[in-house]
mmCIF file as gemmi writes it, N, C-alpha and C atoms, coordinates in Angstrom:
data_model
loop_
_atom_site.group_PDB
_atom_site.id
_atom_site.type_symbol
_atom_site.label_atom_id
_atom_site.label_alt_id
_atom_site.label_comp_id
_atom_site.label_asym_id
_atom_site.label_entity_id
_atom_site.label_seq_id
_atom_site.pdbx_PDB_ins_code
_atom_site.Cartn_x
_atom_site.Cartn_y
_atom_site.Cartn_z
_atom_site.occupancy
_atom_site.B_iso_or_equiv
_atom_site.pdbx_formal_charge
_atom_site.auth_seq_id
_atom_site.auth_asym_id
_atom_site.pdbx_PDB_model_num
ATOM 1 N N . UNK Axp A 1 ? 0.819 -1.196 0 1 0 ? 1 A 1
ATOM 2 C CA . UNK Axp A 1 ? 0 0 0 1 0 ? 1 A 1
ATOM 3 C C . UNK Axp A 1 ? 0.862 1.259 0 1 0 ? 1 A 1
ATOM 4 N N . UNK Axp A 2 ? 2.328 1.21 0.418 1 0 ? 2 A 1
ATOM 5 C CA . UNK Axp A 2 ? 2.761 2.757 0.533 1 0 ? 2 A 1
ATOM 6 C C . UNK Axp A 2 ? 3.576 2.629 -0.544 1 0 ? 2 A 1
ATOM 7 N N . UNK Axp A 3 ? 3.804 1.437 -1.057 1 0 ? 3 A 1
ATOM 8 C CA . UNK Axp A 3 ? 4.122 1.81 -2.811 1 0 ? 3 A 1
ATOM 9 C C . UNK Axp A 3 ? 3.625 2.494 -3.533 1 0 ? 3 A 1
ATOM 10 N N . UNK Axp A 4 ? 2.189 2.13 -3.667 1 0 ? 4 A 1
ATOM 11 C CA . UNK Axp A 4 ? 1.291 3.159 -4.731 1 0 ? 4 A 1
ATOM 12 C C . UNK Axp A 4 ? 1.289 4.304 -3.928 1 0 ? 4 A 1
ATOM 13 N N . UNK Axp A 5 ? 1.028 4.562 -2.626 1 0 ? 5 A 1
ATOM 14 C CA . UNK Axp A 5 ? 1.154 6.302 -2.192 1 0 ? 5 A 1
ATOM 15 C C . UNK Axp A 5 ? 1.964 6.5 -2.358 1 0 ? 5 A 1
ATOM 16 N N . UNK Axp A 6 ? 3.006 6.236 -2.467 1 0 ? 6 A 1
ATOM 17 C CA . UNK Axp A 6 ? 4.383 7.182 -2.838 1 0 ? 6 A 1
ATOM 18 C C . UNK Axp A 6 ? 4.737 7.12 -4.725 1 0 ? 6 A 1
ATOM 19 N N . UNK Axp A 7 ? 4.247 5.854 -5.694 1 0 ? 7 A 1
ATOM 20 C CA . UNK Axp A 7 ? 3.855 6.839 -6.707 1 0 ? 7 A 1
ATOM 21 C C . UNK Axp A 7 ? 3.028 8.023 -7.135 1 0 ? 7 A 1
ATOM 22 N N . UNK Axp A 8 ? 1.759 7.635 -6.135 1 0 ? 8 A 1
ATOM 23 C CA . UNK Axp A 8 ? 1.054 8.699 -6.498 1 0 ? 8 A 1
ATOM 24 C C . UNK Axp A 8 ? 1.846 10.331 -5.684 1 0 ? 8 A 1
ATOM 25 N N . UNK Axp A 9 ? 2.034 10.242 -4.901 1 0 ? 9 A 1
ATOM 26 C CA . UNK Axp A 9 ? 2.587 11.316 -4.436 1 0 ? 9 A 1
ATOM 27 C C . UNK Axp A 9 ? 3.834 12.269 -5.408 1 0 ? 9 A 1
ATOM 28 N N . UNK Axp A 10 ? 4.38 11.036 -6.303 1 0 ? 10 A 1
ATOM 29 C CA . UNK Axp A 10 ? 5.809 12.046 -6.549 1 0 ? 10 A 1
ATOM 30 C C . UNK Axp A 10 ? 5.304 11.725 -8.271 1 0 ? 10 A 1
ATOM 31 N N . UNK Axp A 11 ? 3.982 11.188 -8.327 1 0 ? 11 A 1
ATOM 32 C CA . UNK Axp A 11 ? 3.773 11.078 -9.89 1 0 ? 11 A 1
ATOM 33 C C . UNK Axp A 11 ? 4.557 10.107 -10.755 1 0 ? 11 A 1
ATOM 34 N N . UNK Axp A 12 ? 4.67 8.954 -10.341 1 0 ? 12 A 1
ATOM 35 C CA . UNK Axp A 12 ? 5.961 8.123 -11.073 1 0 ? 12 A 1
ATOM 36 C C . UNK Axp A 12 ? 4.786 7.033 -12.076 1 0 ? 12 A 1
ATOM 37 N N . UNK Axp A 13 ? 5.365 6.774 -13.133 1 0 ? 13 A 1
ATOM 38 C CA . UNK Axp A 13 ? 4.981 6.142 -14.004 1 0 ? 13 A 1
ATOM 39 C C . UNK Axp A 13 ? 5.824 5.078 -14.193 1 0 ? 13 A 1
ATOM 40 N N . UNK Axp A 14 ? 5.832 3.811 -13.758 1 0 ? 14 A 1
ATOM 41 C CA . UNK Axp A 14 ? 6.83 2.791 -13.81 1 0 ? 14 A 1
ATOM 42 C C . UNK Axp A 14 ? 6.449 1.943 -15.073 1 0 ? 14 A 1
ATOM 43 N N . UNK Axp A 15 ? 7.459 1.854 -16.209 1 0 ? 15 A 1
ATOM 44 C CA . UNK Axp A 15 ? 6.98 0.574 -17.419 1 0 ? 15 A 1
ATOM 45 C C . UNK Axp A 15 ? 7.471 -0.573 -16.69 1 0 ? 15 A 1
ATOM 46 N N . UNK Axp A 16 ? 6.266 -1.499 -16.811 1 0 ? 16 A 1
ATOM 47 C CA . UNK Axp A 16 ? 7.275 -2.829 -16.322 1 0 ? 16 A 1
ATOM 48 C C . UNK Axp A 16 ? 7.83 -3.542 -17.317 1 0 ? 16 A 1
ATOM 49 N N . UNK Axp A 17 ? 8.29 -2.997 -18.248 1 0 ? 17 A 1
ATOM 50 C CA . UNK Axp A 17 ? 9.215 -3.559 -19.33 1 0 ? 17 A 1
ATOM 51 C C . UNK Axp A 17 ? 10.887 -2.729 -19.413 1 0 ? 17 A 1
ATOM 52 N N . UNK Axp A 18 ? 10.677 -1.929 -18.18 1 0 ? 18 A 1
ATOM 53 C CA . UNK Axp A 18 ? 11.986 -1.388 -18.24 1 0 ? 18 A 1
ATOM 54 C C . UNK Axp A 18 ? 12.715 -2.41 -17.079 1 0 ? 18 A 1
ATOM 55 N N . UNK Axp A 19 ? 14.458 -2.486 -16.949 1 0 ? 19 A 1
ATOM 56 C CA . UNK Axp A 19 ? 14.957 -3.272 -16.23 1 0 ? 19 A 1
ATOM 57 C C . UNK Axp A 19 ? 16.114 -2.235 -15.636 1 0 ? 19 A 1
ATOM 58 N N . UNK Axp A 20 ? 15.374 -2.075 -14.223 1 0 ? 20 A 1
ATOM 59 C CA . UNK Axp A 20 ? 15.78 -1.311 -13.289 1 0 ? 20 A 1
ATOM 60 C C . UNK Axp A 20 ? 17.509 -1.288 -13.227 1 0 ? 20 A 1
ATOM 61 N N . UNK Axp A 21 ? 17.652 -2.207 -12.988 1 0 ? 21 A 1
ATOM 62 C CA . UNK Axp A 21 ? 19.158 -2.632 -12.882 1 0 ? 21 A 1
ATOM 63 C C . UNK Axp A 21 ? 20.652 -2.15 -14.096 1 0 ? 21 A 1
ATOM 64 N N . UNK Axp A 22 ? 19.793 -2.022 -15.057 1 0 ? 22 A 1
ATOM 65 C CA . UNK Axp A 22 ? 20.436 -1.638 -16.533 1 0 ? 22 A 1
ATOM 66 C C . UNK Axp A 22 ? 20.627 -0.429 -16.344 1 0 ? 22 A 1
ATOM 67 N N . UNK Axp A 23 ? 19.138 0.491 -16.111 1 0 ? 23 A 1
ATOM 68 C CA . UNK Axp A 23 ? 19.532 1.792 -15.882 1 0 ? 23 A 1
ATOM 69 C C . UNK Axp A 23 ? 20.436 2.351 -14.656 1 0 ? 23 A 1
ATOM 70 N N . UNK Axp A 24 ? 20.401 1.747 -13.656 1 0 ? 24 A 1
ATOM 71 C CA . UNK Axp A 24 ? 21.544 2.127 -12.746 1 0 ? 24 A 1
ATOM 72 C C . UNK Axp A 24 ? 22.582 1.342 -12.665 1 0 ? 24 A 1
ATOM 73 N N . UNK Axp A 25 ? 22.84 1.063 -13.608 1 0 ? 25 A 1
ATOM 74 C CA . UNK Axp A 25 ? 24.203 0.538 -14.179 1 0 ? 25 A 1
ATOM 75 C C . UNK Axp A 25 ? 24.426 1.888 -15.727 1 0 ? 25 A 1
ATOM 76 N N . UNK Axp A 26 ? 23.539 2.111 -16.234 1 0 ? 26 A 1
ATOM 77 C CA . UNK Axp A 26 ? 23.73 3.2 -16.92 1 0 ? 26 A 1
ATOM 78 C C . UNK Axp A 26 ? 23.829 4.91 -16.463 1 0 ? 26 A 1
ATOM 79 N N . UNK Axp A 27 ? 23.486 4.976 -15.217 1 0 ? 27 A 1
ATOM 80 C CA . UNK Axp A 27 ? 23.793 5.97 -14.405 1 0 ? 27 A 1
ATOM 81 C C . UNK Axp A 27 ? 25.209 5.767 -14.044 1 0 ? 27 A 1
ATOM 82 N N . UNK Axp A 28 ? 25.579 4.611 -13.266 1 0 ? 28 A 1
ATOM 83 C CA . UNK Axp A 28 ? 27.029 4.811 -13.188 1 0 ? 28 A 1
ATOM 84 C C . UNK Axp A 28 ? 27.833 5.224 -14.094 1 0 ? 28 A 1
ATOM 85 N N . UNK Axp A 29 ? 27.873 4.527 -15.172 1 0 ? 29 A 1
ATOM 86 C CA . UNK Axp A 29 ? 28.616 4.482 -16.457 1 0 ? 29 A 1
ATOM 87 C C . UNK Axp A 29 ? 28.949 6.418 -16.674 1 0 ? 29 A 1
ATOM 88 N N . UNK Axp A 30 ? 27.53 6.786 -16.914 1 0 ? 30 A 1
ATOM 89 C CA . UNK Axp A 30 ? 27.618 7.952 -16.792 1 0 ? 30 A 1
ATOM 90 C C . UNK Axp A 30 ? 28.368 9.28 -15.955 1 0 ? 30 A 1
ATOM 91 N N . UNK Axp A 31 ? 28.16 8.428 -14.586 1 0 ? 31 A 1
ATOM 92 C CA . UNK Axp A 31 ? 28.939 9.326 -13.501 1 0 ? 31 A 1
ATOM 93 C C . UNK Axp A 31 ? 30.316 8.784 -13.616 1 0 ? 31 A 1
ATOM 94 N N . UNK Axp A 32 ? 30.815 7.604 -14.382 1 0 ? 32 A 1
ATOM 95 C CA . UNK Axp A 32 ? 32.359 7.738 -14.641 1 0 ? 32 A 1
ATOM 96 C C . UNK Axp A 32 ? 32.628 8.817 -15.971 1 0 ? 32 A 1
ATOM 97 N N . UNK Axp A 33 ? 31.975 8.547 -16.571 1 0 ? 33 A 1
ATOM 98 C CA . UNK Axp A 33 ? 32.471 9.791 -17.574 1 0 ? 33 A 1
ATOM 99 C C . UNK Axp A 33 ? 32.466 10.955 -17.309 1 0 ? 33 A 1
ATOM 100 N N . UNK Axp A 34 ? 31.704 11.548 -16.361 1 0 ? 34 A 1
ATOM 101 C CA . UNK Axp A 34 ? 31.516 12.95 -16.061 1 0 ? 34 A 1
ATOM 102 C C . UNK Axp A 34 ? 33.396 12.85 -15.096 1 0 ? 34 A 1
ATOM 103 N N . UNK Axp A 35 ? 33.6 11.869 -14.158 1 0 ? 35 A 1
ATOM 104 C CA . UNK Axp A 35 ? 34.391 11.879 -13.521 1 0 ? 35 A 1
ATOM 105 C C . UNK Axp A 35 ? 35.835 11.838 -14.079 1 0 ? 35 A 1
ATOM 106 N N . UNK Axp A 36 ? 35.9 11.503 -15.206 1 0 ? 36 A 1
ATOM 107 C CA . UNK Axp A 36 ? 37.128 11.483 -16.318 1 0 ? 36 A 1
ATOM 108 C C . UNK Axp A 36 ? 37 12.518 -17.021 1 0 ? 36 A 1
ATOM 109 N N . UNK Axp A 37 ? 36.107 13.593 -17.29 1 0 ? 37 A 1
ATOM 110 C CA . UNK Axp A 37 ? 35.729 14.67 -17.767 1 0 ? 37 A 1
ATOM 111 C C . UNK Axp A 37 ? 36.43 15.689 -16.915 1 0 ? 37 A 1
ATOM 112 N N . UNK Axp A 38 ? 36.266 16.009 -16.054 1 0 ? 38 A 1
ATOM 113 C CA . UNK Axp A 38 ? 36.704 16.69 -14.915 1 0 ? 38 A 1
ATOM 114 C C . UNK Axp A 38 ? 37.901 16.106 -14.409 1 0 ? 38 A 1
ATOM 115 N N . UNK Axp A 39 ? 38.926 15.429 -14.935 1 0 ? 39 A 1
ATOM 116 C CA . UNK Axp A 39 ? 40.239 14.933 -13.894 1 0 ? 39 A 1
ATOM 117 C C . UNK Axp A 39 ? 40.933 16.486 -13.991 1 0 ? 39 A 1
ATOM 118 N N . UNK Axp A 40 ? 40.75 17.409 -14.608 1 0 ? 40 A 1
ATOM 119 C CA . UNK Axp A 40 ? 41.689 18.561 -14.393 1 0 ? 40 A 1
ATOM 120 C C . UNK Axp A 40 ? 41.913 19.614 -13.299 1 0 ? 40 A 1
ATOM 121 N N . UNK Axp A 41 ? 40.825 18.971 -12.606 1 0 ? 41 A 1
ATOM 122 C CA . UNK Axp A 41 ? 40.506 19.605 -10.675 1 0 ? 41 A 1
ATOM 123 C C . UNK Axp A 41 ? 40.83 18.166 -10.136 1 0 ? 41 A 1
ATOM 124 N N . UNK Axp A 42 ? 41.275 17.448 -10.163 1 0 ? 42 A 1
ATOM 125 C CA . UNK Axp A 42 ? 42.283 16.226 -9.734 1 0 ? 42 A 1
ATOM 126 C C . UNK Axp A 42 ? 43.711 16.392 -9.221 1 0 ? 42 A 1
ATOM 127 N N . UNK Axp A 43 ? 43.977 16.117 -8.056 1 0 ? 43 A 1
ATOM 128 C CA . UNK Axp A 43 ? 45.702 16.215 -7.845 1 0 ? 43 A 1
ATOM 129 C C . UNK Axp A 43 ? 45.95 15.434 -8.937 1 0 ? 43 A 1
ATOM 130 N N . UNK Axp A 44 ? 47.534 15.706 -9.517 1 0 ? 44 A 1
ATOM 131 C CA . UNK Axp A 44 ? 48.31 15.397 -10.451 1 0 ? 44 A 1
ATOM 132 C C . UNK Axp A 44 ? 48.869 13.814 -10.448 1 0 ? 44 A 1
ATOM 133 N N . UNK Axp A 45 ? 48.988 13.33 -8.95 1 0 ? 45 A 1
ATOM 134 C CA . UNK Axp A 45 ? 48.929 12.146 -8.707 1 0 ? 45 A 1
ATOM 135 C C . UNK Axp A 45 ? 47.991 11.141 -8.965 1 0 ? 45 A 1
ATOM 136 N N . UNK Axp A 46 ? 46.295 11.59 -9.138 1 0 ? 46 A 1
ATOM 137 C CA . UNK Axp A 46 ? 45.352 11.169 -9.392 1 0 ? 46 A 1
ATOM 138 C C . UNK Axp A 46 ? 45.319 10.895 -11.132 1 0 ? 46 A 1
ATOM 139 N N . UNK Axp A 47 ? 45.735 12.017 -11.686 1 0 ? 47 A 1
ATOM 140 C CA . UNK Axp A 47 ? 44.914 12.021 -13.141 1 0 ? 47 A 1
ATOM 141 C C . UNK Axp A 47 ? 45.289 10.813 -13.537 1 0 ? 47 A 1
ATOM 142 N N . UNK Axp A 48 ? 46.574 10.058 -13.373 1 0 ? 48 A 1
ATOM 143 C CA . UNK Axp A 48 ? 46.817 8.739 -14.408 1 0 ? 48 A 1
ATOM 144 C C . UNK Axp A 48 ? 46.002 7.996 -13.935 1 0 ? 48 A 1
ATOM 145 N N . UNK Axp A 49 ? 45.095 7.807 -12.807 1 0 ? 49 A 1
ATOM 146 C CA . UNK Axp A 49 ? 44.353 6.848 -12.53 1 0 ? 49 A 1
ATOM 147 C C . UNK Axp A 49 ? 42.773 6.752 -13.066 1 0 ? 49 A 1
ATOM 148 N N . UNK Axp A 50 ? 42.755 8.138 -13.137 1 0 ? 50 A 1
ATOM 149 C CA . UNK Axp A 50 ? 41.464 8.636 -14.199 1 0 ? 50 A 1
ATOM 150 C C . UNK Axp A 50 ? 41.274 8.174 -15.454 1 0 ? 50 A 1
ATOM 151 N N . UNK Axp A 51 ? 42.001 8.006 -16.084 1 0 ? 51 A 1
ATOM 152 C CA . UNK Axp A 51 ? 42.179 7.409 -17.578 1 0 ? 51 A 1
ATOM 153 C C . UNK Axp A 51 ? 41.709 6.381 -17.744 1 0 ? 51 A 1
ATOM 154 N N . UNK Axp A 52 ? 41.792 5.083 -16.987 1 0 ? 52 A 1
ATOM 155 C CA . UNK Axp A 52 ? 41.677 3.637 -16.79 1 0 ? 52 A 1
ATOM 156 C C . UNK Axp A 52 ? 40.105 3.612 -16.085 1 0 ? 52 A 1
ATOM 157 N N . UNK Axp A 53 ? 39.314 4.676 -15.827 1 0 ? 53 A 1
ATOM 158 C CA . UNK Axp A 53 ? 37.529 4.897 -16.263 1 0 ? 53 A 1
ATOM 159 C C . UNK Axp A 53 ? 36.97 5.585 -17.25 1 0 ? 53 A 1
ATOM 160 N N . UNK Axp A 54 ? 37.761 6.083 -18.018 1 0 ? 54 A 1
ATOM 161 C CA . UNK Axp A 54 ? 37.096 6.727 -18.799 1 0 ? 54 A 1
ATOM 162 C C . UNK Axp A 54 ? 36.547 5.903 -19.793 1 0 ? 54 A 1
ATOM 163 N N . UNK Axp A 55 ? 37.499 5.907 -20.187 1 0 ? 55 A 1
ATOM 164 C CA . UNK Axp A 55 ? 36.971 4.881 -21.741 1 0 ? 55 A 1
ATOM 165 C C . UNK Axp A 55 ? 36.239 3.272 -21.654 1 0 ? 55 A 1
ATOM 166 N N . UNK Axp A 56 ? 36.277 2.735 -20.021 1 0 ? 56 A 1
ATOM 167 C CA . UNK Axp A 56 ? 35.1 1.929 -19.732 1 0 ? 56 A 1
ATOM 168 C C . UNK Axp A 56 ? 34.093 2.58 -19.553 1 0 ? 56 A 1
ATOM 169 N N . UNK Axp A 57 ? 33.964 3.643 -18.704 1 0 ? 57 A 1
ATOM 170 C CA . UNK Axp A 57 ? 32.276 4.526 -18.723 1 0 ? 57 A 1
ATOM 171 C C . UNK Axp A 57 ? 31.797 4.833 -20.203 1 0 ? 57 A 1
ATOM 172 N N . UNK Axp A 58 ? 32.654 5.118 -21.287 1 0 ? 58 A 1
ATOM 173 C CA . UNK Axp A 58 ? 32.02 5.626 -22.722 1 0 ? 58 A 1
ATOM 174 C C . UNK Axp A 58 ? 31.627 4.387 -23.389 1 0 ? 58 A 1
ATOM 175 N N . UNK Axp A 59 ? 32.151 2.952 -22.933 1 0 ? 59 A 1
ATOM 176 C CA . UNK Axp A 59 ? 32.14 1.45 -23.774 1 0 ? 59 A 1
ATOM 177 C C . UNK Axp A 59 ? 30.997 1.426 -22.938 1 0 ? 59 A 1
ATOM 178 N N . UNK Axp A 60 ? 30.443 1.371 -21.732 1 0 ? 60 A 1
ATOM 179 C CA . UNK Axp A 60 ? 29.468 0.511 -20.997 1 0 ? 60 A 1
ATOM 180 C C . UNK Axp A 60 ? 28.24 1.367 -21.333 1 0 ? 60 A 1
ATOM 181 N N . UNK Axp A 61 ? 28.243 2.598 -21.342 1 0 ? 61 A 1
ATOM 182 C CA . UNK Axp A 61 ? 26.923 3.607 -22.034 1 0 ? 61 A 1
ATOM 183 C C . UNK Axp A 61 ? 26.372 3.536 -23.087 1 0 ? 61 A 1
ATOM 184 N N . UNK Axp A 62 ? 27.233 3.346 -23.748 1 0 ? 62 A 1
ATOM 185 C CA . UNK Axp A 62 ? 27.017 3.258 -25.31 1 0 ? 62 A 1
ATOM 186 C C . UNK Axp A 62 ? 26.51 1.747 -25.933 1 0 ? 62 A 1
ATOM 187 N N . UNK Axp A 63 ? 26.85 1.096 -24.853 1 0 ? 63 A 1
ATOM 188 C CA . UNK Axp A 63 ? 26.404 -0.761 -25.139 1 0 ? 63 A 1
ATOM 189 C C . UNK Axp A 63 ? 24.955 -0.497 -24.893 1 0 ? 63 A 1
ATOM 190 N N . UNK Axp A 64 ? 25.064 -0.333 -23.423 1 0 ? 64 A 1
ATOM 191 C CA . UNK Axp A 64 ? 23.745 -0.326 -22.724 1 0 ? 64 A 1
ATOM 192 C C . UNK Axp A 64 ? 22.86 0.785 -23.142 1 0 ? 64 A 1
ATOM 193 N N . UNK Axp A 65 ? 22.735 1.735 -24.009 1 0 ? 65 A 1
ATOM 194 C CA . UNK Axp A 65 ? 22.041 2.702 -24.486 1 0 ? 65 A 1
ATOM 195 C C . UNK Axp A 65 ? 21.388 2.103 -25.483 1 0 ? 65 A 1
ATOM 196 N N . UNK Axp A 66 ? 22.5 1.038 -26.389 1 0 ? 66 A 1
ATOM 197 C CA . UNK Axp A 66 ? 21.978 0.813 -27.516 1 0 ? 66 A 1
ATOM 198 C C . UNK Axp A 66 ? 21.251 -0.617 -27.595 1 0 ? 66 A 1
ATOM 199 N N . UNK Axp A 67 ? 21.464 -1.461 -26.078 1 0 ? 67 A 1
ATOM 200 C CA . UNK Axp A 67 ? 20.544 -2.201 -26.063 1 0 ? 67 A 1
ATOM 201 C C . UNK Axp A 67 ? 19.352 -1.724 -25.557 1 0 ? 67 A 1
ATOM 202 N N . UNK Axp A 68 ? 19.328 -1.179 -24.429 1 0 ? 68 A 1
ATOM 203 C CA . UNK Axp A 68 ? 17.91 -0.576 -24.196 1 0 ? 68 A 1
ATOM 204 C C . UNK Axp A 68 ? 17.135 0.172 -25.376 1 0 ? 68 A 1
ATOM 205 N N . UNK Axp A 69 ? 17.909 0.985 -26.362 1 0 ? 69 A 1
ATOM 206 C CA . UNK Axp A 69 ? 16.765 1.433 -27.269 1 0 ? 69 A 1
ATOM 207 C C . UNK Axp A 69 ? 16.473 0.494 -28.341 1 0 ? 69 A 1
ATOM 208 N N . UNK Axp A 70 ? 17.254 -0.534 -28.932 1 0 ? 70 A 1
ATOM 209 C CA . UNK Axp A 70 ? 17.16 -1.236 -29.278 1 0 ? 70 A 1
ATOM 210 C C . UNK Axp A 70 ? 15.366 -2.697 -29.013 1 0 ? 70 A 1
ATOM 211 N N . UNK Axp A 71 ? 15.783 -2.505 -27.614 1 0 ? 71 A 1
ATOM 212 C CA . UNK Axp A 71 ? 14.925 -3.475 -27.029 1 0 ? 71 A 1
ATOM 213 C C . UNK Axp A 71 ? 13.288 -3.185 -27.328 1 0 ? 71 A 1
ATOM 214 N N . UNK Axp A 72 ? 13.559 -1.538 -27.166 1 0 ? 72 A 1
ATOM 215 C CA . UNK Axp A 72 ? 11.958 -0.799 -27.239 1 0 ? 72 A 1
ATOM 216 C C . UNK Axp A 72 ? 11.651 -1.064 -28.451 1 0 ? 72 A 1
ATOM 217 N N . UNK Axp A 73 ? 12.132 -1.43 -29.541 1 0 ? 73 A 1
ATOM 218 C CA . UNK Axp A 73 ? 11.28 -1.428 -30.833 1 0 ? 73 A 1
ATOM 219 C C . UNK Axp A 73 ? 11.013 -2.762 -31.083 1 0 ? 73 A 1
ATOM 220 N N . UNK Axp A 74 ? 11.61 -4.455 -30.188 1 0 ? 74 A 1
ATOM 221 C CA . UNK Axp A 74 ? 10.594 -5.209 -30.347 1 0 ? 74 A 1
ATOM 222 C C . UNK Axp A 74 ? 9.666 -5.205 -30.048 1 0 ? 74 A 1
């Protein structure tokens, strides 16, 4: 019962054909790229370690973007 009050309260529309888990795995992905985006406010000791997320956050977004939109048109 305080499931549906709290959709109704904040207005949420849940598809149950979406898979929760994908998208917050696609949120992360995301918050590594923003985080390799920004290594230039990074101590100098840090930035080489920055590198070695970047280009997994841009591979794992771009998979998972294109299976999820993919998925919607079966």
């Amino acid at each position: 019962m305080e499931k549906n009050k709290a959709l109704k309260i904040f207005k949420l529309e849940l598809d149950p054909n979406r898979i929760f888990g994908l998208d917050i795995l696609r949120a992360f992905a995301i918050l590594v790229v923003v985080l390799g985006h920004s290594s230039i406010y990074l101590p100098k000791t840090l930035r080489s370690y920055n590198a070695y997320l970047e280009f997994p956050g841009v591979a794992i977004f771009f998979v998972l973007s294109g299976y999820l939109i993919s998925k919607n048109f079966n």
